[in-house]
VEXPA-337997 format. One line per 3 residues: number of its first residue (from 1); their letters; for each residue x, y, z of N, C-alpha, C. Coordinates in nm, 2 decimals, always signed. Example, Ala and Ser with C-alpha at 12.3 -4.5 7.8 and 13.67 -1.06 7.14 Angstrom:
2
1	as	+1.32,-0.57,+0.78,+1.23,-0.45,+0.78,+1.32,-0.33,+0.78  +1.28,-0.22,+0.71,+1.37,-0.11,+0.71,+1.29,+0.00,+0.79
//
This chain:
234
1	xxx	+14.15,+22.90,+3.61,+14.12,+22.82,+3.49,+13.98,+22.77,+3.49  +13.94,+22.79,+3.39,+13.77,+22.78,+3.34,+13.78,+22.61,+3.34  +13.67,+22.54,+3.44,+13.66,+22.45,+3.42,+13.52,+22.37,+3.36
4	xxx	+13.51,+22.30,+3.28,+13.47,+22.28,+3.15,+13.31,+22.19,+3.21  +13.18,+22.20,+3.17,+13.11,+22.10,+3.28,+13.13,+21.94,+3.18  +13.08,+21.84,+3.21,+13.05,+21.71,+3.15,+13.01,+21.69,+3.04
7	xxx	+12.87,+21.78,+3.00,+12.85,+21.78,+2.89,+12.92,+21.86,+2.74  +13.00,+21.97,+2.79,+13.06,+22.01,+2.72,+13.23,+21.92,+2.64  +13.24,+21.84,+2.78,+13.37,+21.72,+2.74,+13.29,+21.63,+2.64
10	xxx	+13.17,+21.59,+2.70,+13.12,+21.45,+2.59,+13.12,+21.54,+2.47  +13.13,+21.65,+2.42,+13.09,+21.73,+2.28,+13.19,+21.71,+2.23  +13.32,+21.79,+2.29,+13.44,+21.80,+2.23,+13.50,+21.67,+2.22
13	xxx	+13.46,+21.54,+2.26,+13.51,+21.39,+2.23,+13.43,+21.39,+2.13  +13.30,+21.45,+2.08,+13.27,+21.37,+1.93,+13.32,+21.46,+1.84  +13.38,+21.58,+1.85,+13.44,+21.66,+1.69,+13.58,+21.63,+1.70
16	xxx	+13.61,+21.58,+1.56,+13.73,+21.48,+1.54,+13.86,+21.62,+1.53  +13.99,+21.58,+1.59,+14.10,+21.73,+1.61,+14.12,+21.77,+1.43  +14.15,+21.88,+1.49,+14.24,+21.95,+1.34,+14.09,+21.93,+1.20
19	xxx	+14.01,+21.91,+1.20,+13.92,+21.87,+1.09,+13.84,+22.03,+1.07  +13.86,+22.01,+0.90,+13.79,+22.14,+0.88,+13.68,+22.10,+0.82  +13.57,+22.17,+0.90,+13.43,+22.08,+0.81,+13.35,+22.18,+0.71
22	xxx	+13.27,+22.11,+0.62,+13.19,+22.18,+0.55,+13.09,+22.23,+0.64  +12.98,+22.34,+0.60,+12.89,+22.33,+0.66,+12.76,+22.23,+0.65  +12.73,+22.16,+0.58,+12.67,+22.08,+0.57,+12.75,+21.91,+0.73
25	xxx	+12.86,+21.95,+0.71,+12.90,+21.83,+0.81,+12.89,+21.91,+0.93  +12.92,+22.01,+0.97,+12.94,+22.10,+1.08,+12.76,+22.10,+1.14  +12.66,+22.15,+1.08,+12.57,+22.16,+1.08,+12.47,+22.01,+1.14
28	xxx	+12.54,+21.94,+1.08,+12.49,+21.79,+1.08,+12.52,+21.74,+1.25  +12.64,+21.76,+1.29,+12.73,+21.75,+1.44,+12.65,+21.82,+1.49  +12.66,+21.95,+1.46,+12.63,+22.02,+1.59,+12.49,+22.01,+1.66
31	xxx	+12.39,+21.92,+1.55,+12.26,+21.88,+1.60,+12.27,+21.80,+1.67  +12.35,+21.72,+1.65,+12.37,+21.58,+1.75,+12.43,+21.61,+1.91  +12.54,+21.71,+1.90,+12.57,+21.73,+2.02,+12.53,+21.73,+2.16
34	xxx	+12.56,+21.70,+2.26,+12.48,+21.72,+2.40,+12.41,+21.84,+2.42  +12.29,+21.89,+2.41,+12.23,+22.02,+2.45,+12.24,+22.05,+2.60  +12.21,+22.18,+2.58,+12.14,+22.25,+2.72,+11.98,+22.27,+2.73
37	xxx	+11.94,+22.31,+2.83,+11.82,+22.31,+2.89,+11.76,+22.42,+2.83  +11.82,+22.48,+2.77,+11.77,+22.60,+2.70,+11.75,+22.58,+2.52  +11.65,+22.70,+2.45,+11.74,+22.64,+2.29,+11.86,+22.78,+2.29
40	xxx	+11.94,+22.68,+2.23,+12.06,+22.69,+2.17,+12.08,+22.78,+2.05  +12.14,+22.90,+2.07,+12.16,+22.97,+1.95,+12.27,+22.93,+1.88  +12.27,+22.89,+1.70,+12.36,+22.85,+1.66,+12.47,+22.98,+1.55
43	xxx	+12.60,+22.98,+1.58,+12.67,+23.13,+1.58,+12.74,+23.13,+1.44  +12.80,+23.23,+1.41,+12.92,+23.24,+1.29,+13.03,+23.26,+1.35  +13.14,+23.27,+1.37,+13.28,+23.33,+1.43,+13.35,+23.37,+1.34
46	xxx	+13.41,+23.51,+1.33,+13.49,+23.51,+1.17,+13.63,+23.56,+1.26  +13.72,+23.53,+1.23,+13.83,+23.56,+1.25,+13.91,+23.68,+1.12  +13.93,+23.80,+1.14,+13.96,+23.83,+1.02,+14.12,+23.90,+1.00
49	xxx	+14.13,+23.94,+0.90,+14.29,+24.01,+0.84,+14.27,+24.15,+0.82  +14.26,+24.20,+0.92,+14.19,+24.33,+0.95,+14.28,+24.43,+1.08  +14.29,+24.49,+1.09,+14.36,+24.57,+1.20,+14.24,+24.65,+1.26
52	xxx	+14.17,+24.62,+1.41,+14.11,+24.68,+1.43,+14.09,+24.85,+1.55  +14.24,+24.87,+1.58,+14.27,+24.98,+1.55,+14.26,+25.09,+1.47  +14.24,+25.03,+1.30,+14.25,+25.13,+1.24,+14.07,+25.15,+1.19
55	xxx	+14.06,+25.28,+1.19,+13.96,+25.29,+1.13,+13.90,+25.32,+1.02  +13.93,+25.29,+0.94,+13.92,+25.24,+0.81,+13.92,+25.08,+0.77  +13.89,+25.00,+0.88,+13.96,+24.91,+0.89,+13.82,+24.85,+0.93
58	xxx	+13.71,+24.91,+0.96,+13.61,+24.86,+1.05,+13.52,+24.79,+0.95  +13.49,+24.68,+1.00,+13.38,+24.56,+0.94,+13.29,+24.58,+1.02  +13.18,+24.62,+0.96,+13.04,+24.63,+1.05,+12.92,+24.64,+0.94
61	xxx	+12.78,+24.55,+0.95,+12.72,+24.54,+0.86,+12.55,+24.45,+0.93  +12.49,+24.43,+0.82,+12.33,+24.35,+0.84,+12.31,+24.25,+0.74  +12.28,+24.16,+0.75,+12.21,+24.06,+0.66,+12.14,+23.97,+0.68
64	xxx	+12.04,+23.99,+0.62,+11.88,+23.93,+0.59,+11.90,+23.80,+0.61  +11.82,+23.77,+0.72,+11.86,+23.60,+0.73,+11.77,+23.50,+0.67  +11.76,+23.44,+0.55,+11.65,+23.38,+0.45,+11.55,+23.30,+0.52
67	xxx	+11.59,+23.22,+0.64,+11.50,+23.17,+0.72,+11.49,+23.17,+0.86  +11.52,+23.36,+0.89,+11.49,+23.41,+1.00,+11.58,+23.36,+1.11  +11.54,+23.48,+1.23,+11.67,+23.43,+1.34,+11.58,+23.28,+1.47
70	xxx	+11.49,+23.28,+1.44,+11.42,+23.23,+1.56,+11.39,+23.29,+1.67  +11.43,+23.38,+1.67,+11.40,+23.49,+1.82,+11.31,+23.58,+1.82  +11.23,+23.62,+1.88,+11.13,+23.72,+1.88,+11.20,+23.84,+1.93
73	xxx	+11.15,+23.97,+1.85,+11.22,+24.08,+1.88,+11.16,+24.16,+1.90  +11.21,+24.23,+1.98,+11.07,+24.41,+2.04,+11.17,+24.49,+2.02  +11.09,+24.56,+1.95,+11.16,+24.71,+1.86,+11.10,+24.80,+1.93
76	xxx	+11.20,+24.92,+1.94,+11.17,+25.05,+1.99,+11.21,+25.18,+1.83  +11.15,+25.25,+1.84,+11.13,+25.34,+1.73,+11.15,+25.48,+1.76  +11.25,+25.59,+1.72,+11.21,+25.67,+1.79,+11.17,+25.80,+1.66
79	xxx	+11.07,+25.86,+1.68,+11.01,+25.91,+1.55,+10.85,+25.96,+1.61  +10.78,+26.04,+1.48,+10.71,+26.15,+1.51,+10.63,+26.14,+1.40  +10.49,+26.16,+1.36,+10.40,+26.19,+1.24,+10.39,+26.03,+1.18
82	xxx	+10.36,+26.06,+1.03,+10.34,+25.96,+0.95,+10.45,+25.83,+0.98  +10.63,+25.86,+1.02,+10.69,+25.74,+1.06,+10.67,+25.66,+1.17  +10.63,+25.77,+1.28,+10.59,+25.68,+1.41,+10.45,+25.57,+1.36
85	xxx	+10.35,+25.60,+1.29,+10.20,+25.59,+1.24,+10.28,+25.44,+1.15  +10.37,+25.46,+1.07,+10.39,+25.38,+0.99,+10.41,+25.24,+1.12  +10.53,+25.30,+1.18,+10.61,+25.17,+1.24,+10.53,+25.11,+1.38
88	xxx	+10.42,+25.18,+1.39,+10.30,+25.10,+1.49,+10.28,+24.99,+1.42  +10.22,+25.03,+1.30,+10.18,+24.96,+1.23,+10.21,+24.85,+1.21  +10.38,+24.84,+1.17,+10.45,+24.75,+1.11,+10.45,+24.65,+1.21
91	xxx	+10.45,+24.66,+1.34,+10.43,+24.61,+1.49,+10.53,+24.63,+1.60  +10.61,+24.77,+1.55,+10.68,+24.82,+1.65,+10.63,+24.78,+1.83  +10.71,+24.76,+1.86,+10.64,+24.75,+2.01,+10.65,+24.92,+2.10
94	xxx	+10.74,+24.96,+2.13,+10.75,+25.09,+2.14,+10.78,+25.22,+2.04  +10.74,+25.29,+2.02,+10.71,+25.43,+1.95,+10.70,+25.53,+2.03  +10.80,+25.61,+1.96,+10.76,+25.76,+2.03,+10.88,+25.84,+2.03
97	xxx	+10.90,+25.99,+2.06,+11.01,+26.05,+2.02,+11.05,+26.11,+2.16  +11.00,+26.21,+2.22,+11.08,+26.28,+2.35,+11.03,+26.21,+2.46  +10.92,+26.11,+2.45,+10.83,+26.04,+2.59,+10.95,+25.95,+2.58
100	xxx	+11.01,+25.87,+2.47,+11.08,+25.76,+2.52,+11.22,+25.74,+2.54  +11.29,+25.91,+2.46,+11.42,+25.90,+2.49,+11.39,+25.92,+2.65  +11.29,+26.00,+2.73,+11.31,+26.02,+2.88,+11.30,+25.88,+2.95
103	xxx	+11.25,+25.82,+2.88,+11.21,+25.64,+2.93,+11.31,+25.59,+2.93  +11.44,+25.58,+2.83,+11.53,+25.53,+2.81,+11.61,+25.56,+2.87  +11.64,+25.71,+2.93,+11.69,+25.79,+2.98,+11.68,+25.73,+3.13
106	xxx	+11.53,+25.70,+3.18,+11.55,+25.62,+3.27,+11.55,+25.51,+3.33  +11.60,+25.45,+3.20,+11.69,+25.31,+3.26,+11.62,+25.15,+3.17  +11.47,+25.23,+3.08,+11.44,+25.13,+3.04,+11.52,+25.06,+2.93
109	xxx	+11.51,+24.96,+2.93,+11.54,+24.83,+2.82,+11.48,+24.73,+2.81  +11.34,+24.76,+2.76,+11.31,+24.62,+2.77,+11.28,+24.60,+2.58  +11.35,+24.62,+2.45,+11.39,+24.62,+2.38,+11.49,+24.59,+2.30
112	xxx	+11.50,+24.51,+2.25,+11.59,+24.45,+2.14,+11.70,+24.48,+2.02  +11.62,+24.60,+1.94,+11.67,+24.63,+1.84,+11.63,+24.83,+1.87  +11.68,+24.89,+1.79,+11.61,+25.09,+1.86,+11.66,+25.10,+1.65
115	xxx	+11.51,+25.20,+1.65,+11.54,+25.21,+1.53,+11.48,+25.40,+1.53  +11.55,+25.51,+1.46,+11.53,+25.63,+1.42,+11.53,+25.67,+1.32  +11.44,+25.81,+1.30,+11.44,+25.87,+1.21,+11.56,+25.94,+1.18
118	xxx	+11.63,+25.98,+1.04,+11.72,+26.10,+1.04,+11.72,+26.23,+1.15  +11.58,+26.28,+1.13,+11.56,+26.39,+1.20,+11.54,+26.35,+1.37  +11.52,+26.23,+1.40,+11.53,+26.21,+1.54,+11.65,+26.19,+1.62
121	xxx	+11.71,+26.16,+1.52,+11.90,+26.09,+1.55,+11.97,+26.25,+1.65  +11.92,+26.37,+1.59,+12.00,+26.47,+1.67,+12.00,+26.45,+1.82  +11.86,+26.38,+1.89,+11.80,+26.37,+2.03,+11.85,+26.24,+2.07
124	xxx	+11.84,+26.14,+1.94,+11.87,+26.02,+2.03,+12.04,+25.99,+2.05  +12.09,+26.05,+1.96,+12.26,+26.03,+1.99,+12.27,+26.08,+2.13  +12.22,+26.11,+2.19,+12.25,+26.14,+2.34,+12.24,+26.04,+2.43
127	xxx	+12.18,+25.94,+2.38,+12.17,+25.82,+2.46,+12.25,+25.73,+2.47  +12.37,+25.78,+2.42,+12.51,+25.71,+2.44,+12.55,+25.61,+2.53  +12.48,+25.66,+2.66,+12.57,+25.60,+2.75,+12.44,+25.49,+2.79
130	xxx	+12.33,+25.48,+2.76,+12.25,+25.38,+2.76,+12.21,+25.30,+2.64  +12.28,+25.40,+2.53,+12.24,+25.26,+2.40,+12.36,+25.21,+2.35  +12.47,+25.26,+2.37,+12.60,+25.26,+2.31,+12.64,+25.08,+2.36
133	xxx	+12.66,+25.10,+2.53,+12.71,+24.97,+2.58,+12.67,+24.86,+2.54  +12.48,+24.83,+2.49,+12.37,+24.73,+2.42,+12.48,+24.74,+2.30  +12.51,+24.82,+2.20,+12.47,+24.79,+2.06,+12.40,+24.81,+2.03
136	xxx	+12.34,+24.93,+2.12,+12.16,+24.93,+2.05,+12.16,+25.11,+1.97  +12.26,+25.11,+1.96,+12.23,+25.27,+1.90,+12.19,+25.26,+1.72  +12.13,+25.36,+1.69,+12.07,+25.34,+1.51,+12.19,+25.39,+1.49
139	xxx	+12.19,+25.33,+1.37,+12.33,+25.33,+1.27,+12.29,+25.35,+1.09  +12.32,+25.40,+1.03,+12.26,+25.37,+0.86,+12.29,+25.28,+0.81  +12.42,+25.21,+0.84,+12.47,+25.10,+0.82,+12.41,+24.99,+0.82
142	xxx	+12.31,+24.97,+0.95,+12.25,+24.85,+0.98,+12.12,+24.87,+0.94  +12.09,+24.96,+0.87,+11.92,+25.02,+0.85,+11.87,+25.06,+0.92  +11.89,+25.11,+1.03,+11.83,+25.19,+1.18,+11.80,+25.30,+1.16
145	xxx	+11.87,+25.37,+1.04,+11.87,+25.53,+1.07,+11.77,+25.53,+0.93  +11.62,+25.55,+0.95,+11.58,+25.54,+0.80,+11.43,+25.59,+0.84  +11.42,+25.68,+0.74,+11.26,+25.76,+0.74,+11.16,+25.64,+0.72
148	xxx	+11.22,+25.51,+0.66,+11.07,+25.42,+0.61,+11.12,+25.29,+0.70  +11.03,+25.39,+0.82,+11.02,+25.29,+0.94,+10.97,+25.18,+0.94  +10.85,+25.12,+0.86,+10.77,+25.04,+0.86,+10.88,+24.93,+0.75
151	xxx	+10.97,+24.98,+0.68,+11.02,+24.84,+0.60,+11.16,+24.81,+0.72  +11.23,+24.89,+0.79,+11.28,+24.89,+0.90,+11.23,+24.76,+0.97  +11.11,+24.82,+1.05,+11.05,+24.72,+1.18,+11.04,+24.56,+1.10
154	xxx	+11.02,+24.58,+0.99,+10.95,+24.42,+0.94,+11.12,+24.36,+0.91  +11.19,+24.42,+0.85,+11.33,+24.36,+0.84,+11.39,+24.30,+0.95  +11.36,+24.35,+1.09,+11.43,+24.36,+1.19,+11.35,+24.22,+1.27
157	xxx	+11.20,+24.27,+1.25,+11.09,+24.17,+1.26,+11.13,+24.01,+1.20  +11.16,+23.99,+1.04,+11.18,+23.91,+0.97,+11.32,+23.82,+1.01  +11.37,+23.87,+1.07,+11.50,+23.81,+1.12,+11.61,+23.88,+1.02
160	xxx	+11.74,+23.92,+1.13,+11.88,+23.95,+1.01,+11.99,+23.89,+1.12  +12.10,+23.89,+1.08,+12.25,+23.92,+1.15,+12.29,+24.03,+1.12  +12.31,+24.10,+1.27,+12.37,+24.19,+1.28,+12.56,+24.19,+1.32
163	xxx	+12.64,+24.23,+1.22,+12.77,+24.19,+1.30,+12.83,+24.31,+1.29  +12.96,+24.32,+1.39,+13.06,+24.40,+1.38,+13.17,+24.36,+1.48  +13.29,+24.44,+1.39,+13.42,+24.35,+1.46,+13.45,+24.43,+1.61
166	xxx	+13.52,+24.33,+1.65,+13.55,+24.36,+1.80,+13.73,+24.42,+1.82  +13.75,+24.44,+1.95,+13.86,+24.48,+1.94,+13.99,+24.38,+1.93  +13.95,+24.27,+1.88,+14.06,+24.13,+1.85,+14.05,+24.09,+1.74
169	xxx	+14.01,+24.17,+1.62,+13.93,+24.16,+1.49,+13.88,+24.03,+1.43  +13.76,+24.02,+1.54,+13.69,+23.87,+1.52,+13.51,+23.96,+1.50  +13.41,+23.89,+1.46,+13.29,+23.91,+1.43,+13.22,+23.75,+1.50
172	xxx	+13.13,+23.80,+1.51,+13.01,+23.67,+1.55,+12.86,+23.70,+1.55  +12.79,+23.65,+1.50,+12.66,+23.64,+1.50,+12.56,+23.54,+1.50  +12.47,+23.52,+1.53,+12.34,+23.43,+1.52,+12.32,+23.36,+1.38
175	xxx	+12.31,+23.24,+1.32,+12.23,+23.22,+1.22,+12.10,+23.10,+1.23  +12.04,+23.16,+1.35,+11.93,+23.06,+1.35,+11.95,+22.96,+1.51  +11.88,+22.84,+1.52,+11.87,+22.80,+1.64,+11.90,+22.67,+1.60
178	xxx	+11.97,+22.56,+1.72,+11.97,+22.42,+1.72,+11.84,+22.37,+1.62  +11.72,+22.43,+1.67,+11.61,+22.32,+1.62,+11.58,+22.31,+1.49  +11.64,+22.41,+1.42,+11.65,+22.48,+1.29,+11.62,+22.34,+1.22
181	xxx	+11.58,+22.32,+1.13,+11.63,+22.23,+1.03,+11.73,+22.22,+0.94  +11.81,+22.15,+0.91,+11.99,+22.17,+0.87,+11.96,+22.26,+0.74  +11.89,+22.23,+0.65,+11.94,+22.34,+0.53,+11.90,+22.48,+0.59
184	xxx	+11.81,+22.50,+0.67,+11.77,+22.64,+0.68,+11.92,+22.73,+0.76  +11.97,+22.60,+0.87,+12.10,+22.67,+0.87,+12.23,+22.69,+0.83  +12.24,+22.60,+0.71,+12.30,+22.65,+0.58,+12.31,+22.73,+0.54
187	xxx	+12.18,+22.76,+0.48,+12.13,+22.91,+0.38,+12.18,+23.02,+0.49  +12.12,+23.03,+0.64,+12.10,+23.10,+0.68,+12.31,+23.19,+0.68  +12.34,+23.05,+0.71,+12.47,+23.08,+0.74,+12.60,+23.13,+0.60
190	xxx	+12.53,+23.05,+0.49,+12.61,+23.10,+0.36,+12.59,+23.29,+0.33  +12.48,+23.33,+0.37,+12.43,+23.47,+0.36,+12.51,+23.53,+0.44  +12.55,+23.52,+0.54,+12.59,+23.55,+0.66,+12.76,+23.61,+0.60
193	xxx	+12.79,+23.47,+0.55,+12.93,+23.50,+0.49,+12.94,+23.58,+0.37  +12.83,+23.56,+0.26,+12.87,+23.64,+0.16,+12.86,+23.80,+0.23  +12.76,+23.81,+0.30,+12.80,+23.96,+0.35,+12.86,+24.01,+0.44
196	xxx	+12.99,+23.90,+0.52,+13.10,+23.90,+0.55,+13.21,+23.99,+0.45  +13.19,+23.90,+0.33,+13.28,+23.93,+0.24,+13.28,+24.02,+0.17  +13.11,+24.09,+0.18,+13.07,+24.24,+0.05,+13.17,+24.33,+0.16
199	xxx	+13.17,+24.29,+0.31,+13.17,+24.42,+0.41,+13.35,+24.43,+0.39  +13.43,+24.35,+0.33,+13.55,+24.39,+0.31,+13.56,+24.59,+0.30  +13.66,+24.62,+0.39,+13.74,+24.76,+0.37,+13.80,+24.74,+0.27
202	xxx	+13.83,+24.86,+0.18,+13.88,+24.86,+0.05,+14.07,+24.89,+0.11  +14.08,+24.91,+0.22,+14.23,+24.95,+0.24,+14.24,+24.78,+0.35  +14.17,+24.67,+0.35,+14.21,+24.56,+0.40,+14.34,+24.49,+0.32
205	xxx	+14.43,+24.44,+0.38,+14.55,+24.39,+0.23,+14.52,+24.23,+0.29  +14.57,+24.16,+0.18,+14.60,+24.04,+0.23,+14.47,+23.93,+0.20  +14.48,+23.78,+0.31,+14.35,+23.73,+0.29,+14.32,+23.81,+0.46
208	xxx	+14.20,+23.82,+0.39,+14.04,+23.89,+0.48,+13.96,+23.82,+0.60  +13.91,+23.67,+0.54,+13.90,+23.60,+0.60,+14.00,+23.49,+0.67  +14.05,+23.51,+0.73,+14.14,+23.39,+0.84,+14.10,+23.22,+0.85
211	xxx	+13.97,+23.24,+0.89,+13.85,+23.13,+1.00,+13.78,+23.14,+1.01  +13.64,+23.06,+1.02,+13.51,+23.03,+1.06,+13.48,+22.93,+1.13  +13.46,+23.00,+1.25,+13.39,+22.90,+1.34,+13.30,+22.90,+1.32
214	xxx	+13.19,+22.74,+1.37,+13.04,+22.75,+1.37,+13.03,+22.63,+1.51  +12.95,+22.75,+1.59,+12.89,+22.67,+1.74,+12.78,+22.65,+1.77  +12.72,+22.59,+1.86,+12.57,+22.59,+1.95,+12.59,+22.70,+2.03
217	xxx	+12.53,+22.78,+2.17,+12.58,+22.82,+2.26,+12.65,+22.77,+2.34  +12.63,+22.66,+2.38,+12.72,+22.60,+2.51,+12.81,+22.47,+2.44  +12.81,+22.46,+2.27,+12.93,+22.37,+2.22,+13.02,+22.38,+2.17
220	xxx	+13.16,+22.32,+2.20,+13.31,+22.38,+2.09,+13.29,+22.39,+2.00  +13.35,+22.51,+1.97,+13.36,+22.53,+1.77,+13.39,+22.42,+1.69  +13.32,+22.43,+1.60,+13.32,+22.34,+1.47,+13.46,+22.42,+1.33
223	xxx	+13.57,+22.42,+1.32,+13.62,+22.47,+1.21,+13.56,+22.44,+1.06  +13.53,+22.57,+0.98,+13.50,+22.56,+0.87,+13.58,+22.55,+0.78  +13.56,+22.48,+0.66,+13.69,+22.49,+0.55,+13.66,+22.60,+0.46
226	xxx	+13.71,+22.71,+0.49,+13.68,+22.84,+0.47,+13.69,+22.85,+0.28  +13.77,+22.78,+0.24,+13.80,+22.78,+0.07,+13.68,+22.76,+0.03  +13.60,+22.66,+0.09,+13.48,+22.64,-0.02,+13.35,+22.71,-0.03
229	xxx	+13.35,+22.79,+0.08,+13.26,+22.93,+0.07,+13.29,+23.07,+0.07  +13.42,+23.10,+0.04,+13.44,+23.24,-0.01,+13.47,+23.24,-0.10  +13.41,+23.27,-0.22,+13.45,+23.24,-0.37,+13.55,+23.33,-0.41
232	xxx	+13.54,+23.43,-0.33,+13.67,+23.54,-0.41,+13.79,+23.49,-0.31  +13.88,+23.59,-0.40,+14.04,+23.58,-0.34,+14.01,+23.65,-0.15  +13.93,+23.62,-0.04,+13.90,+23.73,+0.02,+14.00,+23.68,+0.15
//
């Protein structure tokens, strides 16, 4: 049995039981909370009505986070000619096409996000068993897989959430940091959900959304009152 430290008890004594909060009161709490010595990433939790066995069934997606994640990110790019030229530019930190799948290949990670061209993807899907486990493989879904490298790196640069559901069909992601100022993680977090809700499967039945948790890293979930920010039936 996981036992809980001090500061995590003083937390869960200030959020009142059973209370569904807005984000604006959630947001308000969770600054107040006992911190850690670290900053604090503050999360989404979705709980959803989703079967994630089925594949058709898969919620996975990106969205632009209006006032960025807080985190600093090093991109790796893998690409050749005018795209590699572009995404220097854009301030990729790593670039390059067969030097760096062999880098990768052995064993580096010291990167964040991995972004490819179309035509590179035949070489880099091989890196399965080194990009797969991260989450770090390009995807078109998330914008990874895209000839216009340079709006890529800046998007990635600019801050987004990246989510996808797990095998207990829950999602989680970043929207921003403790230090944030509360509206920024509002906005940040209303985006978050509306593209929750674009990412509905068309064969999902039922309600979609379940729950929304909203945490610090090291504080109990905050329950959201999920009615008043999903405007559709979802």
């Amino acid at each position: 049995m996981k036992t809980r430290s001090k500061r995590y008890k003083k937390a869960a004594e200030m959020i009142p039981a059973d209370k569904l909060f807005t984000l604006e009161e959630a947001t308000a709490l969770v600054k107040q909370l006992p911190g850690a010595k670290f900053v604090e990433t503050v999360s989404l939790s979705f709980r959803l009505g989703v079967d994630p066995k089925k594949s058709d069934q898969m919620v996975r997606g990106t969205c632009p986070l209006p006032h960025g994640s807080g985190k600093s990110v090093k991109v790796a790019v893998f690409a050749v000619g005018d795209s590699a030229d572009a995404a220097k530019n854009a301030g990729a930190e790593f670039v390059g096409f067969e030097d760096l799948i062999a880098k990768v290949k052995a064993g580096f990670t010291g990167f964040d996000v991995a972004i490819a061209t179309p035509a590179a993807m035949t070489e880099v899907r091989k890196l399965g068993k080194q990009l797969g486990p991260r989450g770090l493989m390009p995807n078109p879904k998330t914008g990874t897989v895209t000839d216009d490298t340079a709006s890529a790196v800046k998007a990635v640069k600019a801050g987004r959430a990246d989510f996808k559901l797990d095998k207990n069909g829950n999602i989680a992601s970043g929207v921003g940091q403790v230090g944030f100022e509360q509206v920024a993680i509002i906005e940040n977090a209303q985006a978050l959900i509306d593209a929750v809700v674009r990412s509905r499967p068309a064969s999902a039945k039922g309600k979609f959304i379940k729950g929304i948790t909203l945490a610090s890293s090291m504080s109990p979930g905050l329950k959201i009152d999920v009615s008043k920010y999903v405007k559709t039936a979802a």
